[in-house]
ROPADREN-130942 format. One record per residue: residue number from 1; residue in one letter; z, x, y of N, C-alpha, C in turn. Coordinates in steps of 0.02 Angstrom, whole numbers. Layout:
+-----+------+--------+--------+--------+--------+--------+--------+--------+--------+--------+
! pos ! code !   n_c3 !   n_c1 !   n_c2 !  ca_c3 !  ca_c1 !  ca_c2 !   c_c3 !   c_c1 !   c_c2 !
+-----+------+--------+--------+--------+--------+--------+--------+--------+--------+--------+
! NUM !    a !      Z !      X !      Y !      Z !      X !      Y !      Z !      X !      Y !
...
+-----+------+--------+--------+--------+--------+--------+--------+--------+--------+--------+
# end
This chain:
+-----+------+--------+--------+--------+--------+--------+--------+--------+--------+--------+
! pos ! code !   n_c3 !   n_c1 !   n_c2 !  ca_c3 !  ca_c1 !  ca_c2 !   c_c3 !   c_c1 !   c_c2 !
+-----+------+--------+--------+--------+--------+--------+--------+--------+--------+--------+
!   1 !    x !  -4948 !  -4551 !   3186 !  -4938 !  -4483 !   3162 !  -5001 !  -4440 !   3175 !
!   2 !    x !  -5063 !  -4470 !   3152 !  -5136 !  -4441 !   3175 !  -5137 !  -4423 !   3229 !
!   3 !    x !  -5101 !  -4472 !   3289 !  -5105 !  -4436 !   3369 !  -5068 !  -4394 !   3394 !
!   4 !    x !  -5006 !  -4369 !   3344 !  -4976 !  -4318 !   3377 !  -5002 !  -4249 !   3345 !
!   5 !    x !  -5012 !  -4252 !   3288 !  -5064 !  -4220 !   3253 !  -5144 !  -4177 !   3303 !
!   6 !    x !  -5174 !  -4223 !   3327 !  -5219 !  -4219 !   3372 !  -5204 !  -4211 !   3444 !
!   7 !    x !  -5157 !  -4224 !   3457 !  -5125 !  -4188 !   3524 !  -5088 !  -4125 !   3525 !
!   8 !    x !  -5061 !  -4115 !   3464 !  -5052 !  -4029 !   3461 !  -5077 !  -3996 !   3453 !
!   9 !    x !  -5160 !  -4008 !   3420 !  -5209 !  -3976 !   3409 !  -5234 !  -3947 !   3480 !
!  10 !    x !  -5242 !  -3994 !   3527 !  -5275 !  -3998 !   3585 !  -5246 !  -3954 !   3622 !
!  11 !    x !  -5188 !  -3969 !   3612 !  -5128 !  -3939 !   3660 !  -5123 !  -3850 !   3642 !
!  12 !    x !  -5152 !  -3816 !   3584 !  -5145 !  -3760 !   3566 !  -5196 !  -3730 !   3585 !
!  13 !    x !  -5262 !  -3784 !   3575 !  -5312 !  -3741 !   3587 !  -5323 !  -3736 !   3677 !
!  14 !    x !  -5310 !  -3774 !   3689 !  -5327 !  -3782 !   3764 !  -5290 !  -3731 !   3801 !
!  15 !    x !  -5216 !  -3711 !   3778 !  -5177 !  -3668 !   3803 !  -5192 !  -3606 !   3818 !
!  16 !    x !  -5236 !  -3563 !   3734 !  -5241 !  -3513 !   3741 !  -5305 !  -3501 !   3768 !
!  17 !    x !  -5340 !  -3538 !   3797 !  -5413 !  -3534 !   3820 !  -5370 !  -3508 !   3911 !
!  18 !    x !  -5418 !  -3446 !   3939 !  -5406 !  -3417 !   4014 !  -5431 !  -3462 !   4040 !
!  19 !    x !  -5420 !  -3453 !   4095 !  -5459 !  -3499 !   4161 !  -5516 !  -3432 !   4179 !
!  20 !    x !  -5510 !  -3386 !   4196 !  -5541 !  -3322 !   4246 !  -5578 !  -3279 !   4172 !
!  21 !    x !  -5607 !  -3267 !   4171 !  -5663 !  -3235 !   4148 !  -5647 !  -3163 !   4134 !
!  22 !    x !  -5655 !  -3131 !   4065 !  -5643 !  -3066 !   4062 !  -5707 !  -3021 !   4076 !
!  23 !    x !  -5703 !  -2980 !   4127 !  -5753 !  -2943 !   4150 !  -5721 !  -2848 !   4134 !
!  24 !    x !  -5777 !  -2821 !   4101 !  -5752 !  -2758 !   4102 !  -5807 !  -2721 !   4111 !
!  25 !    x !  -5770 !  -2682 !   4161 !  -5835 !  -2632 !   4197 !  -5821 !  -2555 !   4177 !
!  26 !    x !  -5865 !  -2508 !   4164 !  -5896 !  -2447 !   4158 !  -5930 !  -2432 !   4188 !
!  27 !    x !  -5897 !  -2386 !   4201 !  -5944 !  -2324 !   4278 !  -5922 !  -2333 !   4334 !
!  28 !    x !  -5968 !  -2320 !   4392 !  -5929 !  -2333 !   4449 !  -5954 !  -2413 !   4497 !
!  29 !    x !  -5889 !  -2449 !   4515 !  -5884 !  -2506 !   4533 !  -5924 !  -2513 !   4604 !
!  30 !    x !  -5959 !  -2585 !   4603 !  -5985 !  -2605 !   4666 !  -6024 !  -2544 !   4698 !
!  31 !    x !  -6087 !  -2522 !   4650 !  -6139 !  -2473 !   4646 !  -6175 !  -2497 !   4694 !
!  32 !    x !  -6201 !  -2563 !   4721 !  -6263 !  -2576 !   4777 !  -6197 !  -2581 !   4826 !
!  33 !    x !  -6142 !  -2587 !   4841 !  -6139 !  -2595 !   4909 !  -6114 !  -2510 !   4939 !
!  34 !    x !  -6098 !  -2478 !   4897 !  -6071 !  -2406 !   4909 !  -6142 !  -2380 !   4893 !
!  35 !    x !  -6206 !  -2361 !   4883 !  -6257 !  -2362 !   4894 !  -6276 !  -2351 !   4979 !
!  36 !    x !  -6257 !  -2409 !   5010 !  -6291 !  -2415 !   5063 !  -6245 !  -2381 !   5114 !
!  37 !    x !  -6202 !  -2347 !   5108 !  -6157 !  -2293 !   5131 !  -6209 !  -2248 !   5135 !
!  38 !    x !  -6249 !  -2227 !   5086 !  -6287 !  -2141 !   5084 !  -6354 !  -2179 !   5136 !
!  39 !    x !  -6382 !  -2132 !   5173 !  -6417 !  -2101 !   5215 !  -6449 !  -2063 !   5198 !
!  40 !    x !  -6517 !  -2088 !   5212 !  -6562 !  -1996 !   5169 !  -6579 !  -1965 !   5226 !
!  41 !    x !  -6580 !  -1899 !   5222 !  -6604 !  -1847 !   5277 !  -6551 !  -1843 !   5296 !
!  42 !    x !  -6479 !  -1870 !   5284 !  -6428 !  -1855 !   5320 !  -6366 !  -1843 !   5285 !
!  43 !    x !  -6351 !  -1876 !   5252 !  -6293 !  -1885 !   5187 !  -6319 !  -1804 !   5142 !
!  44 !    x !  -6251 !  -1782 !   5133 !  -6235 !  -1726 !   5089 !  -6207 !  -1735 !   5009 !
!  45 !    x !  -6191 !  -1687 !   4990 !  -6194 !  -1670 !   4920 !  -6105 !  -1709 !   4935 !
!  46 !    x !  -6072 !  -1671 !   4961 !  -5982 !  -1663 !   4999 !  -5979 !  -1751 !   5017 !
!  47 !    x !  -6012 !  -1804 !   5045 !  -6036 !  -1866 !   5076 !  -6018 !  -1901 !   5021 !
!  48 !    x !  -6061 !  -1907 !   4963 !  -6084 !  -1938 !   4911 !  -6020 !  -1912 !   4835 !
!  49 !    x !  -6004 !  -1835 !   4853 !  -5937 !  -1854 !   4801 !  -5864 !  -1892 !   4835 !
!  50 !    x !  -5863 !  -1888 !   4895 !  -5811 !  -1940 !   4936 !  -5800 !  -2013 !   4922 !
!  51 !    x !  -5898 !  -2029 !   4909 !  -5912 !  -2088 !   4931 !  -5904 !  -2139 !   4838 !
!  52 !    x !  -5929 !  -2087 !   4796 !  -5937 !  -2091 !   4714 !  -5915 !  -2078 !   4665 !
!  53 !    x !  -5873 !  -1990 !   4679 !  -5841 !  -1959 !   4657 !  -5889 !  -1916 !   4611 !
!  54 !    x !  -5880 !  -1868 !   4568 !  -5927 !  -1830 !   4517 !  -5976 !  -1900 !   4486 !
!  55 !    x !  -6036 !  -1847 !   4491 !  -6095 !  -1891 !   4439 !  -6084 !  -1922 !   4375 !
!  56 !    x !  -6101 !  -1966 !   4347 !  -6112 !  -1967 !   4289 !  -6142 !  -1935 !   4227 !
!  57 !    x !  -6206 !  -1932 !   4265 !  -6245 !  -1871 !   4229 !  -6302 !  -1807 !   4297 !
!  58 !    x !  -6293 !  -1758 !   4266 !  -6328 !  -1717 !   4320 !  -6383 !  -1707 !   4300 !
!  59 !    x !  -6457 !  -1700 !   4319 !  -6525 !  -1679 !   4293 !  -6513 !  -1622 !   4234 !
!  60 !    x !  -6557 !  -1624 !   4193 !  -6550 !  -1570 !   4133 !  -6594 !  -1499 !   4167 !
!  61 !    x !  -6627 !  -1507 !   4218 !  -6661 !  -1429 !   4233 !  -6628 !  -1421 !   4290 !
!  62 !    x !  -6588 !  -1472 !   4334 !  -6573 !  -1442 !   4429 !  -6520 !  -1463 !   4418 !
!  63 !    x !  -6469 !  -1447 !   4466 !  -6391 !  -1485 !   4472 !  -6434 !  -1530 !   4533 !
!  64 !    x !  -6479 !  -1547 !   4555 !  -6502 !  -1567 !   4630 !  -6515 !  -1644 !   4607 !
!  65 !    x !  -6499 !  -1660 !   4558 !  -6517 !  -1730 !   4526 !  -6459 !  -1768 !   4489 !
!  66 !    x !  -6457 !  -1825 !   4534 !  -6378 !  -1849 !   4511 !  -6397 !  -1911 !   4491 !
!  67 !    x !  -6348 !  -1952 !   4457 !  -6362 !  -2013 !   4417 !  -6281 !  -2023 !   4409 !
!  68 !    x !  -6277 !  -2091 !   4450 !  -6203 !  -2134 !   4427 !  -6227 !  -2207 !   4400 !
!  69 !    x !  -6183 !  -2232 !   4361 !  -6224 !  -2297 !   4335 !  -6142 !  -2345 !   4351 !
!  70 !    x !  -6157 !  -2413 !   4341 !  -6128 !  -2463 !   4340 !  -6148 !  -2519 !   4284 !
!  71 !    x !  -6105 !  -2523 !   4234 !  -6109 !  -2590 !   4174 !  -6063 !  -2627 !   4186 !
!  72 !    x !  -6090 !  -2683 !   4174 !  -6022 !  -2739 !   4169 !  -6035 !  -2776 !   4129 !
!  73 !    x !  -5995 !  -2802 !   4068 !  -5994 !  -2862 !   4022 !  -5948 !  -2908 !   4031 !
!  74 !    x !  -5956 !  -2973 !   4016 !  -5926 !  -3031 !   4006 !  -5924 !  -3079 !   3950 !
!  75 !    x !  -5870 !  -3101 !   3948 !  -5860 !  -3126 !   3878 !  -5907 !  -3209 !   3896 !
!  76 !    x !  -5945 !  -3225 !   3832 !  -5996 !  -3280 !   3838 !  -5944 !  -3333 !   3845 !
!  77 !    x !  -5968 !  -3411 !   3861 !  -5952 !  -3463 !   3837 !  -5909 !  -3488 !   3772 !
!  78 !    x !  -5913 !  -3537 !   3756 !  -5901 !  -3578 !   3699 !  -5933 !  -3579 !   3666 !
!  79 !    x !  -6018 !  -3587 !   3679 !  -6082 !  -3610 !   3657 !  -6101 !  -3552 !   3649 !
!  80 !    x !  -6109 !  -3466 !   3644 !  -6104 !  -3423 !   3639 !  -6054 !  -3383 !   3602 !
!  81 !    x !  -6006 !  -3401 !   3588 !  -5973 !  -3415 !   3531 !  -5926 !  -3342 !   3552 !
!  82 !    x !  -5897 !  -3343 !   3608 !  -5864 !  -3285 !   3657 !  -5893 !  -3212 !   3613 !
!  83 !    x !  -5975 !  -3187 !   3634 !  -5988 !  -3157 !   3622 !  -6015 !  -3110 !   3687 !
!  84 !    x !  -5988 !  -3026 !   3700 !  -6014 !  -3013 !   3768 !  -6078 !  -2995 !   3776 !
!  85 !    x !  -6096 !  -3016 !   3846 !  -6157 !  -3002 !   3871 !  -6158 !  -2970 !   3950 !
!  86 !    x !  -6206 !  -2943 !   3955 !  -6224 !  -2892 !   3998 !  -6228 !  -2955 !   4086 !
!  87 !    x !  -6184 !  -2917 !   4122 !  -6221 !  -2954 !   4195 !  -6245 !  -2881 !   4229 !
!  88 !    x !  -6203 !  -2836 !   4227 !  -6248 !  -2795 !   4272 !  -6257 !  -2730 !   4247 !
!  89 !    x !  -6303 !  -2710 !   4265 !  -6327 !  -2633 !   4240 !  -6349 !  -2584 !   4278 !
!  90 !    x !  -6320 !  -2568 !   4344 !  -6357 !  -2526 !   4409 !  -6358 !  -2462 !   4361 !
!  91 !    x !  -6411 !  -2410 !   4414 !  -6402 !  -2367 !   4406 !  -6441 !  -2335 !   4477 !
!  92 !    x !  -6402 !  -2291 !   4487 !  -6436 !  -2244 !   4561 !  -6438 !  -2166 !   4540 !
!  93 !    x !  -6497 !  -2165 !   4567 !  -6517 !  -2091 !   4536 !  -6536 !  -2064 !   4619 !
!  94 !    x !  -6520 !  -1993 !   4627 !  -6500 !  -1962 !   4687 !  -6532 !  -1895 !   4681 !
!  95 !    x !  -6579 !  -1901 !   4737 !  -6602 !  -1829 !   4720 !  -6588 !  -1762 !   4779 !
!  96 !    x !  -6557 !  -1711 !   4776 !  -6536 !  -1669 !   4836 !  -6604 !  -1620 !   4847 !
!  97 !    x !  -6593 !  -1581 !   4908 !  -6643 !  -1536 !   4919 !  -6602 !  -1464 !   4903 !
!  98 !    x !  -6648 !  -1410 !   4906 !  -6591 !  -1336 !   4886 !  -6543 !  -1345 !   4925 !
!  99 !    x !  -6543 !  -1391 !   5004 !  -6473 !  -1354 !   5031 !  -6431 !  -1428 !   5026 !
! 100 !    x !  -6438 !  -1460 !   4989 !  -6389 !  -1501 !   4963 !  -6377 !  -1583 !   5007 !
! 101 !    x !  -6444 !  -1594 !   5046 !  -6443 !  -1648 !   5082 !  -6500 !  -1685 !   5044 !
! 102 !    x !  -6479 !  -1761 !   5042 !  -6510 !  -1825 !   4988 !  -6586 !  -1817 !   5023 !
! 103 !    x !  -6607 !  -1816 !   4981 !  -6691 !  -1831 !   4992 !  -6714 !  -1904 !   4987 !
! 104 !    x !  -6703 !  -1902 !   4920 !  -6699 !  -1984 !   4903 !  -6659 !  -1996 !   4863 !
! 105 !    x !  -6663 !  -2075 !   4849 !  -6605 !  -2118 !   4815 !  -6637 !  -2193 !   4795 !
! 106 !    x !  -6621 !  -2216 !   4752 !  -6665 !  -2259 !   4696 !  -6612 !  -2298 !   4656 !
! 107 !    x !  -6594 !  -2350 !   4666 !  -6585 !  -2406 !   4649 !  -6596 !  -2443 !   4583 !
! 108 !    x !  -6563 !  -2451 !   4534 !  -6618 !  -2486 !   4463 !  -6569 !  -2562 !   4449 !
! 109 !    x !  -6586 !  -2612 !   4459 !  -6536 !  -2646 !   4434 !  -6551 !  -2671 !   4357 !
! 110 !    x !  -6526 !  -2720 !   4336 !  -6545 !  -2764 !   4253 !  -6613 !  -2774 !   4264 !
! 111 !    x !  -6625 !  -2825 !   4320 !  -6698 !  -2864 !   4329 !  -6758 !  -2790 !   4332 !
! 112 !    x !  -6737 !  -2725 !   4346 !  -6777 !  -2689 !   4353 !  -6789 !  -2662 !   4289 !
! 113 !    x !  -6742 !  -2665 !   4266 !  -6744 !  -2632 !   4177 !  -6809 !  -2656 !   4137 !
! 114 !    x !  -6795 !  -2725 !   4166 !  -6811 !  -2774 !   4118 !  -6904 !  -2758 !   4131 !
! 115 !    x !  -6917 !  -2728 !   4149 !  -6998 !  -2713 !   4186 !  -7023 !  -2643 !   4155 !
! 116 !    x !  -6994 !  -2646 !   4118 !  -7007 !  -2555 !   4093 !  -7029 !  -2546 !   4047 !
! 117 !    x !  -7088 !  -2541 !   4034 !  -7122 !  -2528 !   3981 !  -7091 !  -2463 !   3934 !
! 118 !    x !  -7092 !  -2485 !   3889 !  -7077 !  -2415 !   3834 !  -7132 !  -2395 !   3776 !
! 119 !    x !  -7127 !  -2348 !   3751 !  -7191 !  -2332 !   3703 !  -7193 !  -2368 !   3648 !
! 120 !    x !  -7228 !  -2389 !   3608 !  -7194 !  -2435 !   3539 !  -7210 !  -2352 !   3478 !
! 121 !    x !  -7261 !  -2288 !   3505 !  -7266 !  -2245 !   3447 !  -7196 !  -2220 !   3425 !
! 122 !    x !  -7190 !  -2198 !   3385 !  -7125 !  -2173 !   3336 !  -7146 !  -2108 !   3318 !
! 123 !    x !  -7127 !  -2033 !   3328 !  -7129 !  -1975 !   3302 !  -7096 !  -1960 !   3244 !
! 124 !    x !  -7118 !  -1932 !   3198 !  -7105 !  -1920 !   3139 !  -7079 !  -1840 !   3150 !
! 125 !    x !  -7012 !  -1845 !   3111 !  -6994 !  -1775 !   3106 !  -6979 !  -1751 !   3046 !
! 126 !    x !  -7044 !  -1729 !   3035 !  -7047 !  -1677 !   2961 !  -6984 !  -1643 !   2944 !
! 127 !    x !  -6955 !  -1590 !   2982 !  -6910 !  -1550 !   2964 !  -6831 !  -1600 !   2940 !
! 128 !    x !  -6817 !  -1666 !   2954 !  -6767 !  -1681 !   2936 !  -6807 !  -1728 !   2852 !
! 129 !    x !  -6851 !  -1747 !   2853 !  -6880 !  -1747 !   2787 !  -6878 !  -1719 !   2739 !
! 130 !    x !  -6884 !  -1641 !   2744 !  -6890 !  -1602 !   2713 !  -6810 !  -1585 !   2694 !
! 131 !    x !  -6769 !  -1572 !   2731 !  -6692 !  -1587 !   2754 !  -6671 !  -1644 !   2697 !
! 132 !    x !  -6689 !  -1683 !   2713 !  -6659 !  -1739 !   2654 !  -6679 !  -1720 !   2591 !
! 133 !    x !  -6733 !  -1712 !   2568 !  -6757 !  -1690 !   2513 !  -6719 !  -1644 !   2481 !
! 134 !    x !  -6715 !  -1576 !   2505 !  -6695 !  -1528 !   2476 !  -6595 !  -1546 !   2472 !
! 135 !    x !  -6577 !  -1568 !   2527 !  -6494 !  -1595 !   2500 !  -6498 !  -1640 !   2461 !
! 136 !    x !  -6542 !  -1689 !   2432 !  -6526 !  -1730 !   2379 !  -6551 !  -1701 !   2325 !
! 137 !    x !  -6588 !  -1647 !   2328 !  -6577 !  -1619 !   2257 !  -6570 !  -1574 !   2241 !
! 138 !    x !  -6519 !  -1541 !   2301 !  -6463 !  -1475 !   2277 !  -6417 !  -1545 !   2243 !
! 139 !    x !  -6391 !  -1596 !   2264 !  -6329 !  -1617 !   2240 !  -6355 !  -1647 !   2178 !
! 140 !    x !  -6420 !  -1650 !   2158 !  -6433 !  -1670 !   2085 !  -6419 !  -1612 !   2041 !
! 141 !    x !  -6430 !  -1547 !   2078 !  -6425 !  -1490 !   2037 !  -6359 !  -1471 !   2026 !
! 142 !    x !  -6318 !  -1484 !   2080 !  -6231 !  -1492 !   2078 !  -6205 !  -1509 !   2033 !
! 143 !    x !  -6238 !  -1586 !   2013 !  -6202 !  -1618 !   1975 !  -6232 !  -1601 !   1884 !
! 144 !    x !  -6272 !  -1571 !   1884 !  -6297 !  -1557 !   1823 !  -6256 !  -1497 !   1785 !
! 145 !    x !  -6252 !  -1443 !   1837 !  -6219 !  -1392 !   1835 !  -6137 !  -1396 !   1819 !
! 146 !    x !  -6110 !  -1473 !   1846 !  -6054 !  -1468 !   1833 !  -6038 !  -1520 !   1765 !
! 147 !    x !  -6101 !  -1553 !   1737 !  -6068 !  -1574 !   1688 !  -6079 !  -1537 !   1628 !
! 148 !    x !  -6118 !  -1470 !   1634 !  -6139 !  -1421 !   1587 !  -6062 !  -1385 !   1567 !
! 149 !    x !  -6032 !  -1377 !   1617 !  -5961 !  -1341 !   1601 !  -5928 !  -1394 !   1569 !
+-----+------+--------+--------+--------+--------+--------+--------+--------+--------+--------+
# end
């Protein structure tokens, strides 16, 4: 009785386990090999939406600065406890001249991320301090006011 017990166990779990790997991607797909499509000094603005379609994000001071990215996650192991993790993270940043031909183009993958120093200082912003303060004690004054009535 124990072995049929333990063979239906097996038999359920084993079933609903995939063979193929759930991969889900954001942004635009197979970023390094459509990459090597663009040409600098030669490739256009018209080239690169054919080749990419609209940016992801455009520079905040020029439209002359383009940025498409590529993420992909995958669901972990067993031993990971099917939790997702990151395999890829491109990002290509594209820069045009006024008349709209690539100057340059820049490449970032995960392994490059991973090299990037960041600041550890923290800016303090007074004005949302002050912000909190004064809404937590209008609503003390709210509530005073309303148990007076």
């Amino acid at each position: 009785m124990k072995k049929i017990v333990y063979l239906l166990l097996i038999l359920l779990f084993t079933s609903n386990c995939q063979g193929e790997k759930i991969v889900k991607t954001h942004g635009i797909a197979y970023l390094e090999k459509r990459e090597k499509l663009l040409i600098v000094n030669t490739s256009n603005k018209n080239d690169v939406v054919n080749i990419f379609g609209q940016p992801s994000t455009k520079g905040m001071n020029s439209d002359n600065l383009w940025i498409y990215i590529e993420r992909t996650m995958t669901k972990g192991k067993l031993l990971k406890l099917g939790r997702n993790y990151l395999t890829k993270n491109n990002v290509l940043v594209l820069e045009f001249n006024k008349y709209g031909i690539l100057e340059k183009k820049k490449l970032s993958s995960l392994d490059d991320m991973k090299e990037i120093k960041f600041a550890k200082s923290i800016t303090e912003n007074e004005i949302r301090k002050q912000n909190f303060v004064y809404s937590f004690l209008s609503s003390v004054r709210q509530k005073m006011e309303n148990k007076k009535k």
